[in-house]
MMTF fields as JSON, N, C-alpha, C and O atoms, coordinates in Angstrom:
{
  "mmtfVersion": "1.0.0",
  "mmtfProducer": "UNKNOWN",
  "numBonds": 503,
  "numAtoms": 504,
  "numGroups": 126,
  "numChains": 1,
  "numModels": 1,
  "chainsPerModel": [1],
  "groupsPerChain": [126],
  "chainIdList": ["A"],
  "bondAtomList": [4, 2, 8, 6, 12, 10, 16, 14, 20, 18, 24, 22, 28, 26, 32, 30, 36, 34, 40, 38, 44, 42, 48, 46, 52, 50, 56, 54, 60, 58, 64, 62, 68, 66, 72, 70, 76, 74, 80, 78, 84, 82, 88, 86, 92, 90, 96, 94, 100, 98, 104, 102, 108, 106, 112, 110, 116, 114, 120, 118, 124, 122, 128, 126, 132, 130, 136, 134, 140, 138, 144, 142, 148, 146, 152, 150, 156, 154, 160, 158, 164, 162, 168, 166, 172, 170, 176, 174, 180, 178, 184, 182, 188, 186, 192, 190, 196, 194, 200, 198, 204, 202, 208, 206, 212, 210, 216, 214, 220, 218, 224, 222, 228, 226, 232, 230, 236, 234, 240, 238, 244, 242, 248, 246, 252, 250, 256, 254, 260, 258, 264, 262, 268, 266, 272, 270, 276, 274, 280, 278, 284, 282, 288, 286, 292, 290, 296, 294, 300, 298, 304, 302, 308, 306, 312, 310, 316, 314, 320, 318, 324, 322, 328, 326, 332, 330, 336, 334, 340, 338, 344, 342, 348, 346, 352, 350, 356, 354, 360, 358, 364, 362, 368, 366, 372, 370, 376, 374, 380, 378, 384, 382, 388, 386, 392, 390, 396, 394, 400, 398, 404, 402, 408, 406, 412, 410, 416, 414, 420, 418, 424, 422, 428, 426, 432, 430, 436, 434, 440, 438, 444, 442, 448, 446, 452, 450, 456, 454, 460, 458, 464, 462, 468, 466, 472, 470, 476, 474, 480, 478, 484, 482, 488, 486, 492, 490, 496, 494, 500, 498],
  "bondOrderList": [1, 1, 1, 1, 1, 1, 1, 1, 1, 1, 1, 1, 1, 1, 1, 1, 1, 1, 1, 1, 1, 1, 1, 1, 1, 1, 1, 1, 1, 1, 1, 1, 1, 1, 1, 1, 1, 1, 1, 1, 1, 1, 1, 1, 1, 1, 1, 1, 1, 1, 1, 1, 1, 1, 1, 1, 1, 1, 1, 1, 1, 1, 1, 1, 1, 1, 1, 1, 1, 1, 1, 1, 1, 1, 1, 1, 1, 1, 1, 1, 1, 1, 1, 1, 1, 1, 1, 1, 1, 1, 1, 1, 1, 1, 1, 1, 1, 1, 1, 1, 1, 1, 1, 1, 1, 1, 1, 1, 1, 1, 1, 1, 1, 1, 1, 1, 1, 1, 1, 1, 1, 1, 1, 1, 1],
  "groupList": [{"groupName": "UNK", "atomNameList": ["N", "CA", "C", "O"], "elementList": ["N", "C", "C", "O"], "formalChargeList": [0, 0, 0, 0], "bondAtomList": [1, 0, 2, 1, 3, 2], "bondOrderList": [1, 1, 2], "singleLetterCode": "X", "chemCompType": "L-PEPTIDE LINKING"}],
  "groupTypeList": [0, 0, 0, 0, 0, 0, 0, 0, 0, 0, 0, 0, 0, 0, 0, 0, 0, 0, 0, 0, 0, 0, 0, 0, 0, 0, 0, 0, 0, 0, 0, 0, 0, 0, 0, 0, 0, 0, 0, 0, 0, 0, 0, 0, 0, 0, 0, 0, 0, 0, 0, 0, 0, 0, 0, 0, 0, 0, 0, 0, 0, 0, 0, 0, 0, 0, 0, 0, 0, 0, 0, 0, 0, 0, 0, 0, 0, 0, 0, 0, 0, 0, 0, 0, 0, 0, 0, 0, 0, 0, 0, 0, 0, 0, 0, 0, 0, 0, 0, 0, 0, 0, 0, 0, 0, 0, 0, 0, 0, 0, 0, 0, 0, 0, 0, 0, 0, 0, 0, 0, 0, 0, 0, 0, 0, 0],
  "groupIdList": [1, 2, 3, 4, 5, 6, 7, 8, 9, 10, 11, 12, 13, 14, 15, 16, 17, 18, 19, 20, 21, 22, 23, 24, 25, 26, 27, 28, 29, 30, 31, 32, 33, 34, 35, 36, 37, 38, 39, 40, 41, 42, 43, 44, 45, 46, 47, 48, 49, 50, 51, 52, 53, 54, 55, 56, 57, 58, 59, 60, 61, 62, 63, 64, 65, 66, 67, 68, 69, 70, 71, 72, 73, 74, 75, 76, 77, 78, 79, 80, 81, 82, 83, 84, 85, 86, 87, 88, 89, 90, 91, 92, 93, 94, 95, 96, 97, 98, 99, 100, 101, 102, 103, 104, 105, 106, 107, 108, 109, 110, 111, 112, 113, 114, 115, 116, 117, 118, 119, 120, 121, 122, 123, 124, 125, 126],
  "secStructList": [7, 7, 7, 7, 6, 6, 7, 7, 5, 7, 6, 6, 1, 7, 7, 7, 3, 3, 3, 6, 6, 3, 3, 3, 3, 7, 7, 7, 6, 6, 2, 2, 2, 2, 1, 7, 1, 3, 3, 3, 3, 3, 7, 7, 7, 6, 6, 7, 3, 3, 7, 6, 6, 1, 3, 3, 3, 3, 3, 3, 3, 6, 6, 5, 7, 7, 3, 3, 3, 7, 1, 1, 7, 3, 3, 3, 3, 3, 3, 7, 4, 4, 4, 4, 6, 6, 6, 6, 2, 2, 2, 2, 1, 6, 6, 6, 6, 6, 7, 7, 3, 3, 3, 3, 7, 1, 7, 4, 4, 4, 4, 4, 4, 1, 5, 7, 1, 1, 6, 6, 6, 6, 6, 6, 6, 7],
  "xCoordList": [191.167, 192.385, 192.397, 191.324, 193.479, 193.867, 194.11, 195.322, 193.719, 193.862, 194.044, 193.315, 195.069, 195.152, 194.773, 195.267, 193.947, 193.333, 194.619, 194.576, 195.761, 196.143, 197.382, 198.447, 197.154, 197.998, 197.867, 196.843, 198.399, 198.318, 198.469, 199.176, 197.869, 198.071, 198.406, 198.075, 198.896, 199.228, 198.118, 197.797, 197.777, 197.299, 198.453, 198.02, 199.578, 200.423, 201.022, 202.043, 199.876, 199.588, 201.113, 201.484, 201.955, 202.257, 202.09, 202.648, 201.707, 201.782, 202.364, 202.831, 202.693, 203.518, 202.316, 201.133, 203.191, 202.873, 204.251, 205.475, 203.553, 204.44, 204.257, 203.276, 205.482, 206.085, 206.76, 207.937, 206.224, 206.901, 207.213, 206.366, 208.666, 208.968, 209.366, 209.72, 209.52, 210.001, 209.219, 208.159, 208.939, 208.114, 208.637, 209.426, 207.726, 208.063, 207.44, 206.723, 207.648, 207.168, 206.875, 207.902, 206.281, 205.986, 204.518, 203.56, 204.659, 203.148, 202.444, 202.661, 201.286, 199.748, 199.442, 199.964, 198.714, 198.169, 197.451, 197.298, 196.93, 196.428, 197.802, 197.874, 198.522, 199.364, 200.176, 200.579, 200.609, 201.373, 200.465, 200.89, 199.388, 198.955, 198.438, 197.848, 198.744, 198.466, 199.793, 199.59, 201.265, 201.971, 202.584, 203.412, 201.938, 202.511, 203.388, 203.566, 204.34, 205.558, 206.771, 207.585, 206.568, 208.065, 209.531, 209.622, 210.285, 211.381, 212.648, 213.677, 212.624, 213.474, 213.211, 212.141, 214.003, 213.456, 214.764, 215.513, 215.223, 216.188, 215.952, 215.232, 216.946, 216.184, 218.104, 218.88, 218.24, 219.702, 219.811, 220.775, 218.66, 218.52, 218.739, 218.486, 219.292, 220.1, 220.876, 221.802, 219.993, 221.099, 220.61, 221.326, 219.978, 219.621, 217.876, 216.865, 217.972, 216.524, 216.092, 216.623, 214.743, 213.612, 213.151, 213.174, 212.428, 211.261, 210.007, 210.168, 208.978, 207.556, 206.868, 206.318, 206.76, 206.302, 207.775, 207.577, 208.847, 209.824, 210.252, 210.383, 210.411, 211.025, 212.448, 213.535, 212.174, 213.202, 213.828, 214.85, 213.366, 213.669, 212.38, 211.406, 212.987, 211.627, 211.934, 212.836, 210.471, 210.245, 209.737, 209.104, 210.645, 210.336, 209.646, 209.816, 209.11, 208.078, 208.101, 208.568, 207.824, 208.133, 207.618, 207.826, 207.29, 206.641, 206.82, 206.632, 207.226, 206.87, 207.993, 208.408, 208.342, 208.7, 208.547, 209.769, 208.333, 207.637, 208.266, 208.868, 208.092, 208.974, 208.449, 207.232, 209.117, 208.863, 208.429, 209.214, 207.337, 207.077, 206.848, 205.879, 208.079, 207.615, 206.666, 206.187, 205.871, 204.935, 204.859, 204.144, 205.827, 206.552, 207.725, 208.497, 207.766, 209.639, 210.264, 209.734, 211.726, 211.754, 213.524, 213.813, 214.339, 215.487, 215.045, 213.973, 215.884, 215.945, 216.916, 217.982, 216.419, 217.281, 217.848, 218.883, 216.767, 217.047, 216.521, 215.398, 217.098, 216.331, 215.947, 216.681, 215.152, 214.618, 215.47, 215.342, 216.481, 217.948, 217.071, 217.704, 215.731, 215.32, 215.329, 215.935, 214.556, 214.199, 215.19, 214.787, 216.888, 217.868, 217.467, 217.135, 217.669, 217.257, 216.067, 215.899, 215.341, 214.018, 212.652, 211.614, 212.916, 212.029, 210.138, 209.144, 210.273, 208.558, 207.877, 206.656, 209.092, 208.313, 207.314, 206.338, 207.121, 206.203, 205.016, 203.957, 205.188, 204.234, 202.609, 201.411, 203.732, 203.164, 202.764, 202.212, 203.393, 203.327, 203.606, 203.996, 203.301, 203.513, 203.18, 203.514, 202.518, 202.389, 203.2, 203.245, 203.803, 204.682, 205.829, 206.115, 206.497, 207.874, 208.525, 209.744, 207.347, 207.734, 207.913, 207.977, 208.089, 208.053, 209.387, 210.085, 209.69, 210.524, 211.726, 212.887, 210.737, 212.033, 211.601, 210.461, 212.416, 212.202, 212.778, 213.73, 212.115, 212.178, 212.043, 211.181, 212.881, 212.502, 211.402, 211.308, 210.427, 209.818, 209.849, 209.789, 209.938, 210.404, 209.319, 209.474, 208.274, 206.896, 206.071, 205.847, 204.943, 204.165, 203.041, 202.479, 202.876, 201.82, 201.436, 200.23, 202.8, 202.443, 201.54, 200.707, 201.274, 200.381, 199.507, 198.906, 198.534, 197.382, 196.682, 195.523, 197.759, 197.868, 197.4, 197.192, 197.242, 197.511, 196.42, 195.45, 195.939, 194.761, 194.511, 195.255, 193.093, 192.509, 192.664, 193.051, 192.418, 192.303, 190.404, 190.01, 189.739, 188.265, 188.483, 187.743, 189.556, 189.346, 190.54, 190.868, 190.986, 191.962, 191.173, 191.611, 190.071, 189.655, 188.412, 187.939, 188.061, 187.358, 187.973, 187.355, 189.135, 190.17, 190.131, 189.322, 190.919, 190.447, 189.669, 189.949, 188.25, 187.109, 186.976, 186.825, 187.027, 186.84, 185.749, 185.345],
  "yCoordList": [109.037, 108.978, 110.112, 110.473, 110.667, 111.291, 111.18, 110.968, 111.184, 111.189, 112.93, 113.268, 113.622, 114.685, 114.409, 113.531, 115.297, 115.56, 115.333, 114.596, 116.441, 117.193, 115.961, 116.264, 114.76, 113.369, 112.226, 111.615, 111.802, 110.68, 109.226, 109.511, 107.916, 106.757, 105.658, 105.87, 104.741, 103.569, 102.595, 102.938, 101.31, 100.264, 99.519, 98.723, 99.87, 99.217, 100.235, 100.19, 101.176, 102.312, 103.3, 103.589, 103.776, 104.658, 105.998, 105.885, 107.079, 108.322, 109.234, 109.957, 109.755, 110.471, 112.141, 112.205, 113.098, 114.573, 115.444, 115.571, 115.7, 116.114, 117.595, 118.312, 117.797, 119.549, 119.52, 119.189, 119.875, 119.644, 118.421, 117.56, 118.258, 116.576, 116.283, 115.114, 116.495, 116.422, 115.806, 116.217, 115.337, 114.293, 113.477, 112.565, 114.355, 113.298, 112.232, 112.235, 110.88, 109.719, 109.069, 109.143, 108.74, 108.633, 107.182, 106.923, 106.797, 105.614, 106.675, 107.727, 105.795, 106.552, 106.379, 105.5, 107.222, 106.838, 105.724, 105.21, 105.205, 103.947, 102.603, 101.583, 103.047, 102.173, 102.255, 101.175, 103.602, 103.081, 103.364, 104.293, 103.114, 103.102, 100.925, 100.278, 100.38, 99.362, 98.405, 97.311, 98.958, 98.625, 98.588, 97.743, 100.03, 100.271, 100.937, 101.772, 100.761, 101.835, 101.447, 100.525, 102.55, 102.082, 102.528, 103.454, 101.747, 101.864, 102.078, 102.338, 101.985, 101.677, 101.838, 101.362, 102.504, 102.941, 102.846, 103.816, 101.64, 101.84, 101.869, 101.154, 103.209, 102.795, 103.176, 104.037, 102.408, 102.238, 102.661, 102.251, 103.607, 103.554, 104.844, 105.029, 105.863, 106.795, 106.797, 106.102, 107.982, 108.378, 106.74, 106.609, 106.208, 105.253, 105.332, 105.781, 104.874, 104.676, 103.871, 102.766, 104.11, 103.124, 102.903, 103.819, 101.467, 101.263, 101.271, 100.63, 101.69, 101.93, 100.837, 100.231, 100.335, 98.934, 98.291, 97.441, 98.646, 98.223, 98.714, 99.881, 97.693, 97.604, 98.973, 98.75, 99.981, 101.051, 101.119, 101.8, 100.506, 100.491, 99.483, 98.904, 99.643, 98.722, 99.582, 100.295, 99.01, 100.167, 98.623, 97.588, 99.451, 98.284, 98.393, 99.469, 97.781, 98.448, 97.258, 96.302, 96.987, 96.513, 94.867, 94.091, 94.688, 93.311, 93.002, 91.852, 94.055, 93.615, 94.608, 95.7, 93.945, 94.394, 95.094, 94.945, 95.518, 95.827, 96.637, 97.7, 96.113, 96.611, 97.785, 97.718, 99.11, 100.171, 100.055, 99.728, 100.226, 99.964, 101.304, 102.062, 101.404, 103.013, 103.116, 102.173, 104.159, 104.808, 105.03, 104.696, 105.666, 106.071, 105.369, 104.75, 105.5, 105.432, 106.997, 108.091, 106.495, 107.819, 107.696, 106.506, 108.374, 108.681, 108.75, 109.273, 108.213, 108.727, 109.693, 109.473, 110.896, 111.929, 112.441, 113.037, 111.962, 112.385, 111.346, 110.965, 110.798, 110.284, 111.183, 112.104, 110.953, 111.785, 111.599, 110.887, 112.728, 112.625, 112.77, 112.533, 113.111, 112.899, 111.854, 111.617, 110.981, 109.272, 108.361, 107.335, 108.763, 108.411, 108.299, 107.417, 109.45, 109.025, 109.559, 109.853, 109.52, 110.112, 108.853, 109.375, 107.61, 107.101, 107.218, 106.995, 107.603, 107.466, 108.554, 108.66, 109.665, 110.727, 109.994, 110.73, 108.743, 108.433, 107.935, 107.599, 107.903, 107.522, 108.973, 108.986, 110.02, 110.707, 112.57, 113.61, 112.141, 112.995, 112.435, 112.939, 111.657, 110.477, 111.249, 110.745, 112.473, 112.887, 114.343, 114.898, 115.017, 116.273, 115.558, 114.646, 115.605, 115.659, 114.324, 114.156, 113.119, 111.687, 110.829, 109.601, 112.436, 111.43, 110.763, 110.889, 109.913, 109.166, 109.155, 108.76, 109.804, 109.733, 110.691, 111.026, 111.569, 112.542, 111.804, 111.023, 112.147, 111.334, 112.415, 113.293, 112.209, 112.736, 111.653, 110.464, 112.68, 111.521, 111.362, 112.332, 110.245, 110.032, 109.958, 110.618, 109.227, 109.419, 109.916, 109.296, 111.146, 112.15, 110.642, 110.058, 110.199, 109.421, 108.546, 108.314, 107.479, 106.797, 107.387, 106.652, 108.839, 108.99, 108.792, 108.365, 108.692, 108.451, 106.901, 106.751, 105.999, 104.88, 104.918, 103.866, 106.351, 106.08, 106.226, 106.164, 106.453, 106.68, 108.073, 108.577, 108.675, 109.703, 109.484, 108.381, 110.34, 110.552, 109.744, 109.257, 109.808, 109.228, 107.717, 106.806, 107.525, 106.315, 105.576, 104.424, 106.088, 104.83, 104.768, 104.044, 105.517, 105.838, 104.56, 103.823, 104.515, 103.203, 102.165, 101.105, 102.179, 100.722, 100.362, 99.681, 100.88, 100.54, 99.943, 99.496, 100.397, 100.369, 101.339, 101.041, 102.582, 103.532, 104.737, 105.668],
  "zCoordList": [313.858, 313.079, 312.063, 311.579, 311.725, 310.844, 309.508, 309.51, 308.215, 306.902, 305.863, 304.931, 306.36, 305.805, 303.855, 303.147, 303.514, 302.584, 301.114, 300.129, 301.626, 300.505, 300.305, 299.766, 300.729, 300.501, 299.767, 300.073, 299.07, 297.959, 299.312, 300.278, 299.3, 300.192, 299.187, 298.02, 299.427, 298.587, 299.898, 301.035, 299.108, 299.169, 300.51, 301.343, 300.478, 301.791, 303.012, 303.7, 302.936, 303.925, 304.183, 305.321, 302.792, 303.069, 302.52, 301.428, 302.593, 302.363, 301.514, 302.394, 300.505, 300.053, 299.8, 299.466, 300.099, 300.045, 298.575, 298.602, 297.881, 296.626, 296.766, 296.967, 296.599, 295.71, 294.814, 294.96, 293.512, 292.623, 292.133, 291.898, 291.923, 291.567, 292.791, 292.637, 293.712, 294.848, 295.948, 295.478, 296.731, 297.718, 299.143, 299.388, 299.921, 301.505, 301.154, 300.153, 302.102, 302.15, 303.66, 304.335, 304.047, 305.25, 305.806, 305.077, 306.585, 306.969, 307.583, 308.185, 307.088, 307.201, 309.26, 309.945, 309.668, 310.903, 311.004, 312.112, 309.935, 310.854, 310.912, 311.597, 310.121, 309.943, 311.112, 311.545, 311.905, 312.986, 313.73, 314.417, 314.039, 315.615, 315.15, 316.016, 314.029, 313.794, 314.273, 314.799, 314.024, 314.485, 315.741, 316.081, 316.813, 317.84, 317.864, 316.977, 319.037, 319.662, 318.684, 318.728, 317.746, 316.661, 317.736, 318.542, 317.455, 318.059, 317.34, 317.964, 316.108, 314.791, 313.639, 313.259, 312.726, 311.219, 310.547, 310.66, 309.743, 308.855, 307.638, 306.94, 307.274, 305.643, 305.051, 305.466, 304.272, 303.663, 302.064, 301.418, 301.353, 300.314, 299.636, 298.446, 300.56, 300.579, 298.943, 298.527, 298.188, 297.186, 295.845, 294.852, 295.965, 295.406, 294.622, 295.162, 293.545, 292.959, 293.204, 293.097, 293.712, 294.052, 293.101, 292.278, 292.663, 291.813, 292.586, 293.624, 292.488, 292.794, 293.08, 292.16, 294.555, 294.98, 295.875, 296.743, 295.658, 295.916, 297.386, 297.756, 298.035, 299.586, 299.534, 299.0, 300.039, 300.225, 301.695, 301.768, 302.913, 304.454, 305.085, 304.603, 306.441, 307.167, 308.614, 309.052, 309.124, 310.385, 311.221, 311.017, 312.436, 313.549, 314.801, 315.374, 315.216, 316.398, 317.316, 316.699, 318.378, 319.502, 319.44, 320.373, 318.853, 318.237, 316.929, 316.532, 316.062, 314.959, 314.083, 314.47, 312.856, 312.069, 310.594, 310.579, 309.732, 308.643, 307.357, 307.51, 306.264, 305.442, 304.863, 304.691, 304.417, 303.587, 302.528, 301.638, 302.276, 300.142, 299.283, 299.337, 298.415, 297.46, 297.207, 296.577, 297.48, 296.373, 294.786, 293.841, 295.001, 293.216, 292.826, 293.558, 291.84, 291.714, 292.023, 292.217, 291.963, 292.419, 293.205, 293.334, 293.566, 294.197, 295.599, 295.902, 296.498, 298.163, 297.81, 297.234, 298.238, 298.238, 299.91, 300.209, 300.765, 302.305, 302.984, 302.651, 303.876, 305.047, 306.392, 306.75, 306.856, 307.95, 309.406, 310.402, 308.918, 310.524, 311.799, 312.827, 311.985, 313.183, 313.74, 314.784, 313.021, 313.188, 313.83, 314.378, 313.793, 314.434, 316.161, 316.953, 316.172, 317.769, 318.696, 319.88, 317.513, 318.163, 316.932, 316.524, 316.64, 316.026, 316.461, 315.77, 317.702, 317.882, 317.224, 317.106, 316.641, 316.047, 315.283, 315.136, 314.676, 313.475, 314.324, 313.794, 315.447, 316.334, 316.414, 316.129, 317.029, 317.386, 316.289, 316.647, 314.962, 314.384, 312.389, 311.336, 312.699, 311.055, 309.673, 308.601, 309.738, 308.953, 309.031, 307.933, 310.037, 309.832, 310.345, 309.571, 311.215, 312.2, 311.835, 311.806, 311.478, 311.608, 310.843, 310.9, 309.227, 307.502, 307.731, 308.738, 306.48, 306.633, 305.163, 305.055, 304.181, 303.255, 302.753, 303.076, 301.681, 300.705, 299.467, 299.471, 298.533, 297.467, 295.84, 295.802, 294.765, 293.498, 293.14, 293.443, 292.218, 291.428, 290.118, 289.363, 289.733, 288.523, 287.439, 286.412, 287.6, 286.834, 287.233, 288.272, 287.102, 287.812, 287.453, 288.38, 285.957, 286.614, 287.322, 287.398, 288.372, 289.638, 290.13, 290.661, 290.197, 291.517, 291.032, 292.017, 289.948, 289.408, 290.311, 290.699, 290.425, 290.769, 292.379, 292.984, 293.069, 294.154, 294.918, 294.163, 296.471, 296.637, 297.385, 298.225, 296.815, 297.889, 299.595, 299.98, 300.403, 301.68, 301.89, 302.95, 300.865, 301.042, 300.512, 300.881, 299.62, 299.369, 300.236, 299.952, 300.994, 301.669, 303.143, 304.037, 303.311, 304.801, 304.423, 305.288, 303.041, 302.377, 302.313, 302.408, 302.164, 301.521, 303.656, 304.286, 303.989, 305.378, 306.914, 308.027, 305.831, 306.582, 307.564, 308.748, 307.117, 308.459, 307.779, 308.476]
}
């Protein structure tokens, strides 16, 4: 499995990669090869502030369903127009092609809160 280095993880396995105040958001690899063949990704939060912990979309996979949880707080500024009709991108590329939101961030220190690439490969067990 994959845990790119230069990435912040939350405790409910999603991902965020920052520039600036600015930030993709995306599930970790173990998280979708945990869910399987996603088939569906809605996220309705478009243009809206998230609070940090707070359900922003849910991703659906062939058995199962699962809700989005922010990283940060923060604005949906984009949803990922691929994911429309190409959702397995998060399957097969979850960390480039298959993020899922772009996001402002609103407090730089959430990420303090968040985890290393060594410590979520620990939180894990891997």
């Amino acid at each position: 499995m994959n845990f790119p280095e230069d990435l912040k993880y939350s405790n409910d396995h999603e991902w965020i990669r920052v520039n600036g105040k600015e930030a993709y958001v995306g599930i970790s690899d173990f998280a979708q090869s945990e869910l399987g063949e996603i088939v569906f990704v809605d996220v309705t939060t478009e243009g809206e502030k998230v609070e940090k912990g707070a359900v922003f979309g849910s991703i659906e996979a062939v058995k199962t369903v699962s809700d989005l949880l922010m990283p940060v707080t923060g604005e949906v500024l984009e949803v990922n127009p691929k994911l429309d009709d190409q959702p397995e991108l998060v399957n097969k590329d979850p960390y480039g092609e298959g993020w899922i939101v772009k996001v402002t961030i609103e407090d730089e220190a959430d990420l303090d809160d968040l985890l290393s690439s060594e410590a979520y490969k620990a939180f894990i067990g891997q």
